[in-house]
C-alpha positions as CSV (number, residue, x, y, z in Angstrom):
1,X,11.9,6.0,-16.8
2,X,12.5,3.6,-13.6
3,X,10.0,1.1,-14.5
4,X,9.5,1.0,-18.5
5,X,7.7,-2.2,-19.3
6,X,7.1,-3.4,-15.7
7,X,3.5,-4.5,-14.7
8,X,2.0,-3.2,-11.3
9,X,-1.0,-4.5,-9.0
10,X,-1.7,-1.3,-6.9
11,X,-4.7,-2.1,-3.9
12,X,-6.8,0.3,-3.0
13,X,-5.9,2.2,-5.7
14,X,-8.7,4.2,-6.3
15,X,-7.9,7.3,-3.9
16,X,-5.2,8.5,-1.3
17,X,-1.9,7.4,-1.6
18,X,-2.9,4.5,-3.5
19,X,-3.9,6.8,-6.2
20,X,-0.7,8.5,-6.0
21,X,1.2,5.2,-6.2
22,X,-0.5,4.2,-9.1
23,X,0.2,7.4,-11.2
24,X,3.6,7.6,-10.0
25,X,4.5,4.2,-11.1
26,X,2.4,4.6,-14.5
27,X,4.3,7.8,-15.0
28,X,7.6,5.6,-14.7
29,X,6.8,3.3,-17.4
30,X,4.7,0.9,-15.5
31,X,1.1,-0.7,-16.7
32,X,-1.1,-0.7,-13.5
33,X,-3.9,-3.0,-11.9
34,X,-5.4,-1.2,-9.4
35,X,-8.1,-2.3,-6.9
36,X,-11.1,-0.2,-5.4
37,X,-13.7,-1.7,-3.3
38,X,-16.4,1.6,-3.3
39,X,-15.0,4.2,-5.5
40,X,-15.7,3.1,-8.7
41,X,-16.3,6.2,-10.4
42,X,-12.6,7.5,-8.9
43,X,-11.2,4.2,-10.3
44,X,-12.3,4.8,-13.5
45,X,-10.7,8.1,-13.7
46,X,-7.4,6.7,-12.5
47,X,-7.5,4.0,-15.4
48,X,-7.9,7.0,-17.9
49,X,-5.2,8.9,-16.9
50,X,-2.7,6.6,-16.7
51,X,-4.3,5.1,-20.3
52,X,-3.4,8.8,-21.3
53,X,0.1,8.3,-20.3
54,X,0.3,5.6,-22.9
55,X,0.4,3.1,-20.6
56,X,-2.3,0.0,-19.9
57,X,-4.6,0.0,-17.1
58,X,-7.6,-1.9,-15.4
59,X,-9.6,-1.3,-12.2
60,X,-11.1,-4.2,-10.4
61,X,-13.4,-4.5,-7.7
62,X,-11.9,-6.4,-4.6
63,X,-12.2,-6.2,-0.7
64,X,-8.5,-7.3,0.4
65,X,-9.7,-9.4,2.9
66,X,-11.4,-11.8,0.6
67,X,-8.9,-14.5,-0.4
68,X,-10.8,-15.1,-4.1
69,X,-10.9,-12.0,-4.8
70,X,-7.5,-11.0,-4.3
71,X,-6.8,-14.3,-6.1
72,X,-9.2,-13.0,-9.0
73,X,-7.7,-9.4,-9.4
74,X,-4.4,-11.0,-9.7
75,X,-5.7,-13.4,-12.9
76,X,-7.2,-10.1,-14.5
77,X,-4.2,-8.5,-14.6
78,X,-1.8,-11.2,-16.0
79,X,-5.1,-11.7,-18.2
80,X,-4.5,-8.0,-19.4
81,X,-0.6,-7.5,-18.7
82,X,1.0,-11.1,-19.6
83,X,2.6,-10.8,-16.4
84,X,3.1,-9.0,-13.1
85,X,6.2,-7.6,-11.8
86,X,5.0,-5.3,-9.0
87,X,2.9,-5.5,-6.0
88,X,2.0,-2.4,-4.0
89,X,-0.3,-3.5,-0.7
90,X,-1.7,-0.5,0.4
91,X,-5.4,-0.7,1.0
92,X,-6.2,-1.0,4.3
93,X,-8.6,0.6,6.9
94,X,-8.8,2.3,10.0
95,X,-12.2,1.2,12.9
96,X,-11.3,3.2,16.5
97,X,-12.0,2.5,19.7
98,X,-9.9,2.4,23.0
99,X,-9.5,-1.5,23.9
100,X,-11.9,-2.0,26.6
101,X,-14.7,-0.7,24.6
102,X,-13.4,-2.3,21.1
103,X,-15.9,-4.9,19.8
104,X,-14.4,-8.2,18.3
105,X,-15.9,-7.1,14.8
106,X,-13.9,-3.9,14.9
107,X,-11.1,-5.7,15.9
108,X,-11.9,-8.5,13.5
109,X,-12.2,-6.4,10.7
110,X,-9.3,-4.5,10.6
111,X,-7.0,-7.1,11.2
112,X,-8.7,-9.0,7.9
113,X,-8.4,-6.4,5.6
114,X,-5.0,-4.8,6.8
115,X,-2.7,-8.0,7.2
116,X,-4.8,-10.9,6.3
117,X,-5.7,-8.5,2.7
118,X,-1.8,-7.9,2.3
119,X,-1.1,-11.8,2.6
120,X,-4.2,-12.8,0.2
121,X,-2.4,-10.6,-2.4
122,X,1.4,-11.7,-1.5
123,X,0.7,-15.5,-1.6
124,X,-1.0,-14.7,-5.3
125,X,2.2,-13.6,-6.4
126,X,5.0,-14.7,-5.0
127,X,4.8,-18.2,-6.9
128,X,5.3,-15.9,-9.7
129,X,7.8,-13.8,-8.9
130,X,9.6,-17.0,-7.6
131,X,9.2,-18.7,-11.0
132,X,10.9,-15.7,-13.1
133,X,13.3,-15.0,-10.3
134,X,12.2,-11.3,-10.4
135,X,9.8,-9.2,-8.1
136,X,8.9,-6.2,-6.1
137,X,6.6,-6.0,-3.2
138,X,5.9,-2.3,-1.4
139,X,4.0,-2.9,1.8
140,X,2.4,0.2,3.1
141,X,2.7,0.0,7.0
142,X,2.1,3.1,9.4
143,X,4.5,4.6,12.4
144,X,1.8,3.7,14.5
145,X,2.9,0.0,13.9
146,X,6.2,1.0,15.3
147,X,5.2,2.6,18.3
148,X,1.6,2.5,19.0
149,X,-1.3,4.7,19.3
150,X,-4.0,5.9,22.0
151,X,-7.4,4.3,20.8
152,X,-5.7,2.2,17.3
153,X,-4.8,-0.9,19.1
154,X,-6.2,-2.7,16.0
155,X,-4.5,-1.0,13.6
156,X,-1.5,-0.3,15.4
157,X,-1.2,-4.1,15.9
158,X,-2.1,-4.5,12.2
159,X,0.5,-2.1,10.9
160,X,2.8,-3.9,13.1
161,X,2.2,-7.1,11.7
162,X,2.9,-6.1,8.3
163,X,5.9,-4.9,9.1
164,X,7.2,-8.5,10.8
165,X,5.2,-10.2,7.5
166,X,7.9,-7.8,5.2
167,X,10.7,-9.0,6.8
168,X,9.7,-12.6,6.6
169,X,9.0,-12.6,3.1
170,X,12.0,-10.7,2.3
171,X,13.8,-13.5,3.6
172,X,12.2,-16.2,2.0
173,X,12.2,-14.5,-1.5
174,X,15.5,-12.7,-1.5
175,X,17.1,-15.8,-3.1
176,X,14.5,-15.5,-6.0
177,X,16.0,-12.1,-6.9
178,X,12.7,-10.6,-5.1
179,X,12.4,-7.6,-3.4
180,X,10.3,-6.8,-0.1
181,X,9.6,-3.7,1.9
182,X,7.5,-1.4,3.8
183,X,7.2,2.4,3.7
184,X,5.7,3.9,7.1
185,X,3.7,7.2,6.0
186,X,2.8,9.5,9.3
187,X,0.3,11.6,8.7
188,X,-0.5,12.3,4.9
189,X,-3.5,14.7,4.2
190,X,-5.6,12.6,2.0
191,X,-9.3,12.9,1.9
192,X,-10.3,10.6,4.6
193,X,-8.4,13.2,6.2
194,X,-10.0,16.1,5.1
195,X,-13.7,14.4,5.3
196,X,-12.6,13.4,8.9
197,X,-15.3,15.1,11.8
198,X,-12.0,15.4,14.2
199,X,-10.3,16.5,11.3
200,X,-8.7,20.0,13.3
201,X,-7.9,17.7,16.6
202,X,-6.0,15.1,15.0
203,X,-3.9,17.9,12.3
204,X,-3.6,19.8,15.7
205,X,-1.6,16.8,18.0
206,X,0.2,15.6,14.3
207,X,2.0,19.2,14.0
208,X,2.8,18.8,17.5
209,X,5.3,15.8,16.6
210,X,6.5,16.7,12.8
211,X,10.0,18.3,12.8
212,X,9.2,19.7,8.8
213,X,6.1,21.6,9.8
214,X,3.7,20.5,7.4
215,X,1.5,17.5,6.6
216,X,2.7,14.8,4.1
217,X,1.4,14.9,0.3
218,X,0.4,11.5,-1.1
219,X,2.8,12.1,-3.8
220,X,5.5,12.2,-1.4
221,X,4.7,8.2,-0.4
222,X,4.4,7.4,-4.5
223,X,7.7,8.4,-4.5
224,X,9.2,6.3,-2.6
225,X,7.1,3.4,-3.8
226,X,8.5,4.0,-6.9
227,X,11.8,4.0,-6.2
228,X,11.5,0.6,-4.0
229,X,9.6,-0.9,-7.2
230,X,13.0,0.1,-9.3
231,X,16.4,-1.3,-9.9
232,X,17.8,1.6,-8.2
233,X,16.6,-0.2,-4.6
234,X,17.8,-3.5,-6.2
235,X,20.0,-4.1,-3.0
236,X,17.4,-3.0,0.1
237,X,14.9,-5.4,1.3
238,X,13.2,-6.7,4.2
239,X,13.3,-2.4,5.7
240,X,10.8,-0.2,6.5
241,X,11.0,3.4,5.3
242,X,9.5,6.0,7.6
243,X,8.1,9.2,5.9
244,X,6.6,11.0,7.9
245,X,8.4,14.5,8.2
246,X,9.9,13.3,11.2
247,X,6.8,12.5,13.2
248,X,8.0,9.3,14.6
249,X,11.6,10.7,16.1
């Protein structure tokens, strides 16, 4: 296993790809935080399986964008762990409109909880990871942070910003033995997805731009989170890793 004995914080971990992340890791050896802010019930279940894996697990409520909360989830789990080692930031949301009809709370909003969230939970952890010269962080960006899209200027601008943050903190932890990158999914059929009212439209102009053919599987992100929270990726950092069946080309 990849990651026996590691300890993992996995945001927004209760559904989607953090879900997947967190039984991907778990499945590799790890112990696994995860954080949910309304899915309690789905969090729950996640913490069971993985506890059925014979590995430990807690769920803990948190919205990202809260500095003492994210500050909070992080003493629970070295409270339950003895120590992290991992640090997936992948919650994050998604509030649509075209720019001249965006309101300041929509753009407010998303920019709190997708890369002011992902610094609340960074700047809890890298003093540790600093301190035992050892650390993973996975940052989950988007290819619309790489090349924009029609009516996200929010979240495209969020998703951008995390992916300039990764490669700032991958230089100022490298020499700590620490480990920083991003993974850009395309789209992934998750159940916002599926419970989405433009659900056809959106598959429709997706499949238009993927080379494979088919949506991504959340399991196919975990994947690669795993292997960027290994050894085996001891030697890549600061990089963004597009999957996304070849949407973005």
């Amino acid at each position: 296993m990849l990651l026996e004995g590691k300890n993992a914080i996995v945001t927004g971990g209760s559904q989607g790809i953090g879900a997947a992340a967190a039984l991907e890791l778990a499945a590799e050896g790890a112990n696994v935080c995860l954080t949910y802010r309304r899915h309690a019930e789905e969090a729950d279940e996640y913490v069971r399986k993985i506890c059925e894996m014979g590995r430990k697990a807690i769920a803990v409520k948190c919205d990202i964008a809260v500095y003492a909360e994210a500050e909070n989830v992080v003493k629970q789990a070295l409270e339950a762990f003895g120590r992290i080692d991992i640090l997936v930031n992948n919650a994050g949301m998604n509030w649509d409109a075209v720019s001249w009809k965006m309101t300041e709370e929509q753009w407010d909003r998303v920019l709190e909880v997708n890369l002011k969230g992902y610094f609340n939970f960074t700047r809890n952890v890298a003093p540790l990871f600093k301190e035992q010269q050892y650390g993973k962080i996975v940052n989950i960006t988007s290819i619309n942070g790489m090349r924009g899209k029609f009516g996200q200027s929010n979240y495209s601008a969020s998703k951008a910003g995390i992916i300039g943050y990764t490669k700032a903190v991958a230089r100022e932890l490298g020499a700590f033995n620490v480990n920083v990158n991003a993974v850009a999914p395309g789209l992934i059929e998750t159940a916002m997805l599926r419970d989405s009212s433009n659900r056809e439209k959106v598959v429709e102009m997706a499949m238009g731009e993927i080379v494979l053919k088919r949506l991504g599987q959340p399991e196919e992100l975990a994947s690669v989170i795993a292997f960027l929270a290994s050894e085996k990726a001891r030697h890549i950092t600061g990089e963004v890793i597009r999957v996304d069946g070849g949407q973005y080309i």
